[in-house]
ROMARPA-875208 format. One line per 5 residues: number of its first residue (from 1); their letters; for each residue x, y, z of C-alpha. Coordinates in pm, whole numbers, plus 50000, padded with zeros to 5 digits. Layout:
N
NUM = a = X,Y,Z | ... .
// end
This chain:
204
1 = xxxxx = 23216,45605,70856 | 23240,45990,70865 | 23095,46103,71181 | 22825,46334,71092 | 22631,46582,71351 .
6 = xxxxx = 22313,46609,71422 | 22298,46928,71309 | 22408,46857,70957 | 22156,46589,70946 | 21887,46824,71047 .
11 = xxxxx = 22013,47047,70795 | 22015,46809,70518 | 21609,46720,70544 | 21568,47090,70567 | 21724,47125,70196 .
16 = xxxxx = 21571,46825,70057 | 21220,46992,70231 | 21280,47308,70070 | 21386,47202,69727 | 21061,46978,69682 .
21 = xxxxx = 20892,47263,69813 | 21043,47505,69549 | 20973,47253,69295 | 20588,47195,69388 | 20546,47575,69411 .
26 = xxxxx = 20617,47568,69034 | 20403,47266,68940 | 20098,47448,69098 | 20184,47749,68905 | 20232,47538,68539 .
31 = xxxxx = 19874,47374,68617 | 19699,47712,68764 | 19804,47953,68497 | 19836,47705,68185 | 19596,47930,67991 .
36 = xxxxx = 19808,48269,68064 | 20151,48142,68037 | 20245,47805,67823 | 20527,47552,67993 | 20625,47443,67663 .
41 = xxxxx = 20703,47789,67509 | 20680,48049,67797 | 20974,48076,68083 | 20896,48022,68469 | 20960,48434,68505 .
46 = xxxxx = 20607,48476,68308 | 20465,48352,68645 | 20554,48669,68785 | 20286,48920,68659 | 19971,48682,68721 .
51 = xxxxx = 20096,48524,69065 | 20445,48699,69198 | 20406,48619,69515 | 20454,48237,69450 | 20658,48264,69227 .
56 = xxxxx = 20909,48476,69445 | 20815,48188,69669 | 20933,47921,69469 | 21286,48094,69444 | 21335,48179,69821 .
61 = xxxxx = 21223,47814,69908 | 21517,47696,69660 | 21766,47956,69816 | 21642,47836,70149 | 21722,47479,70052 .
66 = xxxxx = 22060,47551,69914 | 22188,47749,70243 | 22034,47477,70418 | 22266,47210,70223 | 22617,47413,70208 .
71 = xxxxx = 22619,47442,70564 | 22501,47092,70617 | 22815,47002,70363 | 23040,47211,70554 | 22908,47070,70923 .
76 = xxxxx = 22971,46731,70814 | 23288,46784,70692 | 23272,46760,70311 | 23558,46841,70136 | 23507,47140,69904 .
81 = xxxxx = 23730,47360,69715 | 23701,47792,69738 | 23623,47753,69396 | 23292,47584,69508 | 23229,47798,69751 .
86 = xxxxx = 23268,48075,69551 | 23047,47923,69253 | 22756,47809,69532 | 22816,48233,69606 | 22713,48322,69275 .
91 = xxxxx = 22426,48086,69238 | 22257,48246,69575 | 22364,48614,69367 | 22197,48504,69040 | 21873,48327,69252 .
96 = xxxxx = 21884,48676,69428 | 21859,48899,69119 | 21584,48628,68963 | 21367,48731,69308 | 21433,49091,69274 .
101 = xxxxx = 21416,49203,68954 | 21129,49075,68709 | 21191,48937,68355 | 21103,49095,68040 | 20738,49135,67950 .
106 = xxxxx = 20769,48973,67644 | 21044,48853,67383 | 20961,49174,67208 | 21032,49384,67503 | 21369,49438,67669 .
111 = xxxxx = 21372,49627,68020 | 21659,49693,68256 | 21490,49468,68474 | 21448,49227,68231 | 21818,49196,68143 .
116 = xxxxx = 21933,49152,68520 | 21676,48890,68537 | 21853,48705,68277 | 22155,48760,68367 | 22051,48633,68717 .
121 = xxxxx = 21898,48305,68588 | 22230,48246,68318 | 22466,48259,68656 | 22250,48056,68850 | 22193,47765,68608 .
126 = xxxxx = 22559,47733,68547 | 22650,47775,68862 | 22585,47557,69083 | 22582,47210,68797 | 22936,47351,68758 .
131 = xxxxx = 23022,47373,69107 | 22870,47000,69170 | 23106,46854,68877 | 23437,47000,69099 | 23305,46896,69410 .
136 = xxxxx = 23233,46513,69285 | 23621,46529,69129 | 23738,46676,69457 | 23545,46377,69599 | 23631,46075,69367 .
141 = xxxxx = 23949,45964,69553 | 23828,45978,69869 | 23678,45593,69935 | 23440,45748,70182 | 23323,45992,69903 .
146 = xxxxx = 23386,45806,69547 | 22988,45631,69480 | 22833,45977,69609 | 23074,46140,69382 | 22967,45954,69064 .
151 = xxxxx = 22625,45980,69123 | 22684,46382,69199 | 22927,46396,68845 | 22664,46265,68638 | 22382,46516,68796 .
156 = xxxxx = 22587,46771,68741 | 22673,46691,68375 | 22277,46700,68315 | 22240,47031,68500 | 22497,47114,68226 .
161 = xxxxx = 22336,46976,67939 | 22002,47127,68043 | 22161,47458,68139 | 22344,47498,67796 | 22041,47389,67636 .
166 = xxxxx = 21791,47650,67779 | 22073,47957,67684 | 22049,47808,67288 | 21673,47863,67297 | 21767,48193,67365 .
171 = xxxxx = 21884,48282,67055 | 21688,47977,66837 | 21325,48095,66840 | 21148,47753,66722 | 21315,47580,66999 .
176 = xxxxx = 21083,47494,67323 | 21224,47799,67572 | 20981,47700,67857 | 21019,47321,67860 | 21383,47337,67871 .
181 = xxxxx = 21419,47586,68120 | 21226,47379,68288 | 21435,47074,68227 | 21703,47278,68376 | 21530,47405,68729 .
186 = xxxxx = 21438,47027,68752 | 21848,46951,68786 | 21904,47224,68966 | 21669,47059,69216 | 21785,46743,69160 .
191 = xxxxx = 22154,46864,69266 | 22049,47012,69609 | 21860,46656,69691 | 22176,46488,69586 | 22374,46756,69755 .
196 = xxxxx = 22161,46642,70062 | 22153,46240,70016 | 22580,46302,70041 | 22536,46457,70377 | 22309,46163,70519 .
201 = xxxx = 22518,45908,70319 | 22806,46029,70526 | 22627,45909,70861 | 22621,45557,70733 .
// end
């Protein structure tokens, strides 16, 4: 057994707190404005210029979650790589620039703004699946480590998938933009939970 502080602990329910949080945030919004913006075809950003507030929301409660889970990684001694660290760096950037800067208006409209924003949601959707799959192979021959990092490995491959699929519907129109992105924010999710599960699992 890894002996795991109580402070880590603490900090693990936080990120599994926020996370759902982030992820209810959105539901509400797909249900409240169904008839302005479509979860099929529309992305999440659309959310913006009918309720910003929650939306903005939504991302801080997921940045919240993820500080709340790197430090609970570090605190209970994970091992990590700087090349996670660095990636989890990036995804708070690209969450950052998602909060700040608002997407485009509309597919036939490209702002500034707009291209930041995308930008910002194309390094935060890689991010941090790709930082998960090097963490679980950093992980895999520890014993203590090796079921949490299977179950992390295949998360991350579907944060991948989903990712990868959501930047091809940006450039194939017929393809179902706002359902996949939201496939993808649903493993991004996912990872911080699991992310938070290997910091309790460590206690046991």
């Amino acid at each position: 057994m890894v002996f795991v502080t109580p402070a880590a602990l603490h900090l693990s329910r936080i990120a599994v707190t926020m996370a759902a949080g982030a992820m209810l945030v959105v539901a509400y919004l797909n249900i409240d404005l169904v008839q302005q913006v479509s979860p099929i075809f529309d992305p999440v950003s659309d959310y913006v210029y009918y309720n910003g507030v929650a939306f903005v929301v939504s991302v801080l409660l997921l940045m919240a979650g993820g500080f709340a889970v790197t430090t609970g990684l570090t605190r209970a001694g994970v091992p990590h790589s700087a090349g996670v660290k660095v990636l989890f760096g990036l995804w708070f950037l690209g969450l950052t620039l998602v909060a700040i800067f608002p997407g485009n208006p509309s597919v036939d409209v490209s702002t500034v703004a707009g291209e930041i924003h995308r930008f910002g949601g194309a390094v935060f959707l890689t991010s941090l699946p790709v930082a998960c799959w090097l963490l679980a192979r950093s992980l895999r021959d520890h014993p203590v480590w090796m079921v949490t990092a299977g179950r992390l490995r295949g998360v991350a491959v579907v944060g991948v998938l989903t990712a990868a699929s959501f930047g091809v519907a940006q450039f194939v129109q017929w393809l179902p933009q706002g359902l996949l992105e939201r496939f993808a924010l649903t493993a991004e999710v996912a990872l911080v939970i699991v992310l938070a599960l290997t910091i309790r699992r460590a206690a046991r």
